[in-house]
N, C-alpha and C positions, 0 to 999 in steps of 0.2 A: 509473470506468474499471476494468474488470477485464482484467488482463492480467497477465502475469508483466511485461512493461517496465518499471512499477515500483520494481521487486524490483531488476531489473540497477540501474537508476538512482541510487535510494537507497542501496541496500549495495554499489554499485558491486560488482557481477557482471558476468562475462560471461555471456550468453544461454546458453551451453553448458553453463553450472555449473548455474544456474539450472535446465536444463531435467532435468539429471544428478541435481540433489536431486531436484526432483519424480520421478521414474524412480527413485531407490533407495529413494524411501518407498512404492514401487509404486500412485503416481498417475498417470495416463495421457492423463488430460482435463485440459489446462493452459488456464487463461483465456486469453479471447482479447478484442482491443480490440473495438467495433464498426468497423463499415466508416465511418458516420459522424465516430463519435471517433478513428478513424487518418486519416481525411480532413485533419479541423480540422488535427489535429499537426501534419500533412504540410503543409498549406498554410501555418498558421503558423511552420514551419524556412523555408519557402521567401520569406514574405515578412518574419521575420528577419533571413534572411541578402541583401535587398536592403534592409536599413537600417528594417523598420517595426518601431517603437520599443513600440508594444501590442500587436504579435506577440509579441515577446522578451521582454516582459510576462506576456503570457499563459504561454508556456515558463516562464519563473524560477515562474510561482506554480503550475503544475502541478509542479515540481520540488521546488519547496516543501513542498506537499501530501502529494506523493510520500514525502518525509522523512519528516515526522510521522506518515505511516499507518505508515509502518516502522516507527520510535519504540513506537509507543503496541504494535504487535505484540508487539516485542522486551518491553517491559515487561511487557504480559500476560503471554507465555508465560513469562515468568523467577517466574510467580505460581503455575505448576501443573510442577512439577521433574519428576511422573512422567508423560513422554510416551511416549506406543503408540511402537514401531516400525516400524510401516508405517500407512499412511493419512495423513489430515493433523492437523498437531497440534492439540491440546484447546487452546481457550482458555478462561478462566476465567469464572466465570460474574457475573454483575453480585452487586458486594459493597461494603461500605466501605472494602475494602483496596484493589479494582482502584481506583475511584475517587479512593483518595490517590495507585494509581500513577500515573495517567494525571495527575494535577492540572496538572502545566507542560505538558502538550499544548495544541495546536489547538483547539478544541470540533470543528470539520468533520473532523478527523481519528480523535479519539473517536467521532463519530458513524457514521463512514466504518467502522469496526469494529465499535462497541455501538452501533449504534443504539436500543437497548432503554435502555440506559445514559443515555444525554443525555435519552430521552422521561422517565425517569425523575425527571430533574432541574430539568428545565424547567418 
């Protein structure tokens, strides 16, 4: 799921701050969900919030997910200190050192980021 909601979710943002950073790093193209996967979401808030119990399911592990891609970002970039000031930030390249950052991640959440990473390992 590409999107900034995400972003709000996990680092609990609001959509406005969110969209303020990407705008002061003079990004202009922010993800966007598919139509598809705002479908699902949608339909699963709504059959949530009438008591179905694999819906609210599905939300907590997309939430979930959501954490850990966050996670494993923060970590990266805390691996490469000199960031450009406009654009988006460097992430680091596949190493031994990302690999001990990320170690108590996810594997789907590492993948969600390095995909190069995890084919590596695997």
């Amino acid at each position: 799921m590409r999107s900034v909601y995400p972003v709000e979710l996990a680092g609990g943002f609001r959509s406005n701050a969110v969209r303020a950073a990407f705008l002061a790093r003079g990004l202009t193209e922010l993800p966007k969900m598919s139509a598809e996967v705002r479908g699902r979401a949608t339909q699963d808030s709504k059959d949530a919030a009438r008591g179905d119990a694999d819906a609210a399911d599905r939300i907590a592990a997309r939430r979930r997910h959501a954490e850990q891609v966050y996670g494993v970002c923060l970590a990266a970039l805390a691996l490469v200190p000199e960031q450009p000031p406009t654009g988006r930030p460097r992430l680091p390249k596949p190493s031994p050192e990302l690999t001990a950052a990320l170690a108590g991640f996810d594997p789907a959440a590492v993948a969600a980021v390095f995909p190069s990473l995890t084919e590596r390992t695997a």
